[in-house]
SEBAMI-58423 format. One record per residue: residue in one letter; x, y, z of N, C-alpha, C in turn. Coordinates in steps of 0.2 Angstrom, whole numbers, plus 5000, padded with zeros to 4 digits. Last residue first. Example, Ala and Ser with C-alpha at 12.3 -4.5 7.8 and 13.67 -1.06 7.14 Angstrom:
2
S506449895035506849955036506450005039;A506649725039506249785039506649845039;
end
This chain:
334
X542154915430541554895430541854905421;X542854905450543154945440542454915437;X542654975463542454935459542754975453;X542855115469543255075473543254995467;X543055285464542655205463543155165466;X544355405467544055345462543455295465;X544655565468544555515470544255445466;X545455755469545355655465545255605470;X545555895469545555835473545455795468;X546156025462546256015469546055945474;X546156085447545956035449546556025455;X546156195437546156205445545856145448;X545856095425545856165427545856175433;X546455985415545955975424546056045426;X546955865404546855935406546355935411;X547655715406547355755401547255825406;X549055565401548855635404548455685400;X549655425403549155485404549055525405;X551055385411550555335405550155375402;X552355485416551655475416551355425411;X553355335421552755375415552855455416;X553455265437553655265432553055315425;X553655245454553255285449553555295442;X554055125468554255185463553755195457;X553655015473553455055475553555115470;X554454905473554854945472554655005478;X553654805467554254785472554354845477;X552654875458552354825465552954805468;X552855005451553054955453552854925460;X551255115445551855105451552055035451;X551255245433551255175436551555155441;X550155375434550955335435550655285436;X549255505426549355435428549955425430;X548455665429549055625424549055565431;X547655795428547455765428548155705425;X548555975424548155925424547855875428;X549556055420549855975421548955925419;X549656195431549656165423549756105424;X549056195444549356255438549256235432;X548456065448548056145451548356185445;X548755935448549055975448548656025446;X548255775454547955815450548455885451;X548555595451548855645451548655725448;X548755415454548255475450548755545452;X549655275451549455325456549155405452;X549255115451549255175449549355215452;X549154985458549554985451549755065448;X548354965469549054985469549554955463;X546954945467547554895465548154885467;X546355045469546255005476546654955472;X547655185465546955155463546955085467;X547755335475548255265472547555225468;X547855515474547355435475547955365472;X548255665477548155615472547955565477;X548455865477548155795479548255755472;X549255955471548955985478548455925482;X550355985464550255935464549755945472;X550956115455550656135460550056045460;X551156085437551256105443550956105451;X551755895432551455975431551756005435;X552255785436551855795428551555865428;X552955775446552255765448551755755441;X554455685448553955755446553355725447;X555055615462555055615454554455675454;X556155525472555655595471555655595465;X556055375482556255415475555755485475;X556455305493556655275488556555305481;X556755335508556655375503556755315496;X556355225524556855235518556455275510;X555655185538555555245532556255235529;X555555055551555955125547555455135541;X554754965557554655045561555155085556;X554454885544554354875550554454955554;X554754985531555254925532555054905539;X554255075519553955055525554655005526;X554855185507554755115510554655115516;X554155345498554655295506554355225504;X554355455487554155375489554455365495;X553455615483554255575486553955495488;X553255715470553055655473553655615476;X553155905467553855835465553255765470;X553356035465553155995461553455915461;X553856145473554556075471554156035464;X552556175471552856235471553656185471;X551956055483551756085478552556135476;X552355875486552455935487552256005483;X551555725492551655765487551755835490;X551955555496551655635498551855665494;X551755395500551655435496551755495497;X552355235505552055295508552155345502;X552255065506552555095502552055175507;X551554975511552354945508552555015509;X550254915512550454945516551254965516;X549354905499549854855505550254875512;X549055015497548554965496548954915503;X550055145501549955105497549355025500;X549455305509549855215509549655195506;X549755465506549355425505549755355506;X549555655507549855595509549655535510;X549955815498549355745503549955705503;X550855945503550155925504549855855505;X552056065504551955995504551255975507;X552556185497552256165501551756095501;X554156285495553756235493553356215500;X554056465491554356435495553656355494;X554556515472554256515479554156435484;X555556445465555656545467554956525471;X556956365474556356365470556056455470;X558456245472558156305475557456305471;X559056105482558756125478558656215479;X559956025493560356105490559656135483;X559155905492559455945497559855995492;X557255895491558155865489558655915491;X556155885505556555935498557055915499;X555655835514555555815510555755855506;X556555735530556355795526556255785520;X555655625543556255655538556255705532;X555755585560555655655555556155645549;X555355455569555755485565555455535563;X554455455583555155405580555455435575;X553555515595553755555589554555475589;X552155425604552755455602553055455597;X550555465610551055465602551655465605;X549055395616549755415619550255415611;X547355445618548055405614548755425615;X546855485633546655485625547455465621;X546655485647546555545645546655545634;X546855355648546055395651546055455646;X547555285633547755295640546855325642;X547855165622547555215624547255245631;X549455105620548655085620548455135623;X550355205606550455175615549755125614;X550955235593550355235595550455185602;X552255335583552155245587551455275592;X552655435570552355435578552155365578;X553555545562553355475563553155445570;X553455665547553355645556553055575553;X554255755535553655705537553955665545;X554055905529554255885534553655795535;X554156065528554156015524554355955526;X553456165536554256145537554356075532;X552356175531552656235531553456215531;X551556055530551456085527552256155525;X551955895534551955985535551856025532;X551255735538551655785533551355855535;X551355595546550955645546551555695541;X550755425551551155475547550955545544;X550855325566550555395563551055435558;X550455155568550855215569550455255565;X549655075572550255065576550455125575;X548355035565548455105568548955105574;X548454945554548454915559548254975566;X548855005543548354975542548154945550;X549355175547549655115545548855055546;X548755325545548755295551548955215545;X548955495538548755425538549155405544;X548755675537548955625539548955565538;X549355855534548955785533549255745536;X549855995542549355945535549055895536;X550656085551550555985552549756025546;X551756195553551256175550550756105546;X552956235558552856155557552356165551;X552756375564553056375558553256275556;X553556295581553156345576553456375569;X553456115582553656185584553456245580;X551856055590552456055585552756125586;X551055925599551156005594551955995594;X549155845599550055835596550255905595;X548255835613548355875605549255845606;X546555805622547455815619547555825616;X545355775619545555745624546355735621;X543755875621544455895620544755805624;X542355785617542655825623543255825620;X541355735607542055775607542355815610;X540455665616540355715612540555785610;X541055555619541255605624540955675622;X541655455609541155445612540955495618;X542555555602541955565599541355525603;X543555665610543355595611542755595608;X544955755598544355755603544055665603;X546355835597546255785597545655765601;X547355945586546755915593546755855591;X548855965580548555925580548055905586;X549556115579549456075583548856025580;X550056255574550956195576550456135579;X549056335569549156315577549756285579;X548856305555549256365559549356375567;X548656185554549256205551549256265555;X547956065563547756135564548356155562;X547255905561547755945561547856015560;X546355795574546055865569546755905565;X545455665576546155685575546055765571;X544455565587544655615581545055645580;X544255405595544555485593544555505588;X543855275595543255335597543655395598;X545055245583544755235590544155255589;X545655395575545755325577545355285584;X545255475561544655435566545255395567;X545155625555545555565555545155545561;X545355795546544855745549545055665548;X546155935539545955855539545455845545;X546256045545546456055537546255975535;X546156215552546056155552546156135542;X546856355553546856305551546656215551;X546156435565546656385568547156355561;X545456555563546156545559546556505560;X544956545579545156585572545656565571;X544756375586545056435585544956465580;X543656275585544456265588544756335590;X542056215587542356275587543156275590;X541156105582541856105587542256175583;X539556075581540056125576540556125581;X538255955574538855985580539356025576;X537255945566537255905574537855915577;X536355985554537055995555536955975564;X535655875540535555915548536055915550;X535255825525535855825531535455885536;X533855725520534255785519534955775523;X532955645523532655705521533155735519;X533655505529533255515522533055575518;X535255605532534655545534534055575526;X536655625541536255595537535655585538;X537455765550537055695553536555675544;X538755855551538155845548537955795549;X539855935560539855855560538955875557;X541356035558540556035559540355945556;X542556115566542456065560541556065563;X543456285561543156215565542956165561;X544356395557544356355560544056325566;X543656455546543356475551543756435556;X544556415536544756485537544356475544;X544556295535545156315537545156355538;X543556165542543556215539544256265540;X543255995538543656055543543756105538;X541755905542542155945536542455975540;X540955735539541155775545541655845541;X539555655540539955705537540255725542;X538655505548538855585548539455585541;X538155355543537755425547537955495547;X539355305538538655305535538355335539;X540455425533540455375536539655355535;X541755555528540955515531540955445530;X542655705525542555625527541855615529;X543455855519542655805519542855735520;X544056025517544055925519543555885523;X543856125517544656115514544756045515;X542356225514542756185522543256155515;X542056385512542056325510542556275513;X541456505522541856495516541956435517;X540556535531540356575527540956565520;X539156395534539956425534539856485529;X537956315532538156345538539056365541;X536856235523537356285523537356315528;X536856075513536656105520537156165522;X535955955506536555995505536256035510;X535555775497535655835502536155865502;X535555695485535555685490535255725497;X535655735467535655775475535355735481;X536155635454535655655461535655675465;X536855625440536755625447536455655449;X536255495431536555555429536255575436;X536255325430536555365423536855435426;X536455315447536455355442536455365435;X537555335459537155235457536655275451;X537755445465538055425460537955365455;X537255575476537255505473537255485466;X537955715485537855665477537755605480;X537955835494537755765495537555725489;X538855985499538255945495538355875495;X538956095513539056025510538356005506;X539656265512539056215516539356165513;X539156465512539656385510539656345513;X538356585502538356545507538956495508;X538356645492538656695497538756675503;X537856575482537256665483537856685491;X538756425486537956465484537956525486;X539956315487539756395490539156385483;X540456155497540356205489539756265492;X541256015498541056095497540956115493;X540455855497540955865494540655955495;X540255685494540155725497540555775496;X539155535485539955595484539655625488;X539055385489538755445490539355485489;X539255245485538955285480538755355482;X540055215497539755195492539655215489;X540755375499540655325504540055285501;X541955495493541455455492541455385497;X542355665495542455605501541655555495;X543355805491542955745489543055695493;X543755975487543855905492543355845491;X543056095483543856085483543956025487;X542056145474541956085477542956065477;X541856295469542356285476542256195478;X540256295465540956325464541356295471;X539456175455539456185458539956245460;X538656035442538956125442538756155452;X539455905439539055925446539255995445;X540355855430539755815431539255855437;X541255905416540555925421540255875423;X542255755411541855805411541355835416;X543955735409543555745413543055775410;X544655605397544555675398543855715401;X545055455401544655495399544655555400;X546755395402546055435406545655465400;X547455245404547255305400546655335404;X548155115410548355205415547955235409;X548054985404548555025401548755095406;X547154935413547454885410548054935406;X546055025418546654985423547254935419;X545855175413545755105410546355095413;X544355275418545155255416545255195416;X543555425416543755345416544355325417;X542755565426543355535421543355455422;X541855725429541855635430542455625426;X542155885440541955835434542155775437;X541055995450541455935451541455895441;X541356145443541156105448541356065450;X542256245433541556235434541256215440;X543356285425543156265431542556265434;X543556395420543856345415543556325421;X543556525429543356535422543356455418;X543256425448543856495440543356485432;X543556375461543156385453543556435450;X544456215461544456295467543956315457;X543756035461544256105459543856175462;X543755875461543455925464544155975462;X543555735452543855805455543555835454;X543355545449542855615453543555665452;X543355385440543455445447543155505445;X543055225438542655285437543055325444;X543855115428543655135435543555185434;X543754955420543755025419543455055426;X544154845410544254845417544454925419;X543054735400543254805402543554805409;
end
């Protein structure tokens, strides 16, 4: 068998429960059809770090981080820990800390691991309403991108996140997400508002914290399209090899392809998403797949991707995913 187990996370609704589980078979793209695996609400983001899922989620009025272990027939609470009044928009960790950005409260809160549970060890208060929306580590820096500020913070985490600069954008940019190239030469970052994907070169890292400068911007809607609401472009992901760059836009519904070529970006395809409202996806550590969860209708749907090309062919598969807003996979097939 060459089967690899993934994870979604979804906003809660009547059809939507918590976190479900799904298969899938690396030899043809078919998915199993998602089941309950973690009754939660709002587990709208997924961070697995070996066998640990982390991941938001609201209780009685509360909203916080829960802690799966998944090495399991059937999952295990970990730890969970509540100190938001609304559900953080993005989970990473690492083997001692969690870190979550919260969008409405805009901050991120840094939870420390340990045998007994989670313990919350730092709350980096940005702004109201900053939009915080990721969390990125280059170096001993943290990268924070703040949609409604036009601004990417940037703190020293061996500095006990002392402020150390920010990236900013014009207003109405709305910086989203981001990825760093396997080497952390460059920065590729997508907008939210302006649709828009930035290209930043990394200097060596000055006293006052990493030096960027801006190389290309290129736009992410086909040009003369129209749409009856305005489109908003969300993840963003590199290929296993580092060939190839991914991003998805909600409400165009569409996934656009670049090639990497040394320092250029080349568009080499926009293609549907297999639904609506494409709000996250995952490549599989092959780089033969690329997953796809669409929030409106669509689902949970597979692509294939060509290994020359990088381009998205199918879908191969596709099942039903109610408000499904994150996917994640096992990094082992078994």
């Amino acid at each position: 068998m060459n089967i690899l187990t993934g994870y979604i996370g979804t906003y809660a609704s009547p059809q939507s429960l918590g976190i479900y589980r799904f298969s899938m078979d690396l030899d043809n793209g078919n998915l199993s059809r998602p089941e309950l695996y973690y009754d939660a609400l709002d587990c709208k983001y997924l961070s697995l770090y070996g066998t640990l899922l982390a991941a938001p989620r609201k209780r009685d009025g509360q909203a916080g981080i829960c802690l799966l272990d998944t090495a399991g027939a059937s999952v295990s609470l970990a730890g969970e820990a509540f100190h938001e009044t609304a559900p953080a928009c993005y989970v990473i960790q690492d083997d001692s800390y969690i870190y979550t950005a919260n969008y409405h409260e805009g901050c991120v809160l840094v939870y420390k691991k340990s045998p007994g549970g989670l313990t919350l060890a730092k709350r980096i208060d940005i702004a109201p309403k900053a939009g915080c929306h990721q969390i990125l580590f280059h170096s001993h820096y943290m990268l924070v991108p703040c949609l409604l500020l036009d601004t990417v913070k940037i703190y020293d985490c061996s500095r006990d996140f002392a402020p150390a600069g920010e990236l900013r954008f014009e207003e109405g940019t709305g910086p989203r997400h981001a990825v760093f190239d396997k080497d952390h030469h460059r920065l590729f970052l997508v907008s939210e508002l302006s649709n828009q994907l930035f290209v930043y070169s990394l200097a060596e890292d000055t006293r006052s914290g990493p030096a960027f400068t801006l190389e290309q911007v290129h736009p992410l809607l086909p040009v003369g399209a129209a749409y009856k609401e305005p489109p908003a472009s969300a993840a963003i992901r590199l290929s296993p090899d580092g060939r190839f760059l991914y991003v998805s836009t909600r409400f165009a519904d569409i996934i656009s392809v670049f090639h990497i070529d040394g320092c250029q970006l080349k568009l080499v395809q926009q293609t549907g998403s297999g639904g609506i409202h494409p709000r996250d996806f995952t490549l599989t550590p092959d780089g033969q797949y690329l997953l796809a969860v669409n929030r409106t209708e669509g689902g949970l749907v597979s692509f294939r991707i060509n290994r020359e090309t990088g381009c998205l062919t199918g879908p191969c598969s596709q099942v039903p995913a109610p408000e499904a807003v994150a996917v994640i996979l096992e990094l082992t097939a078994h």
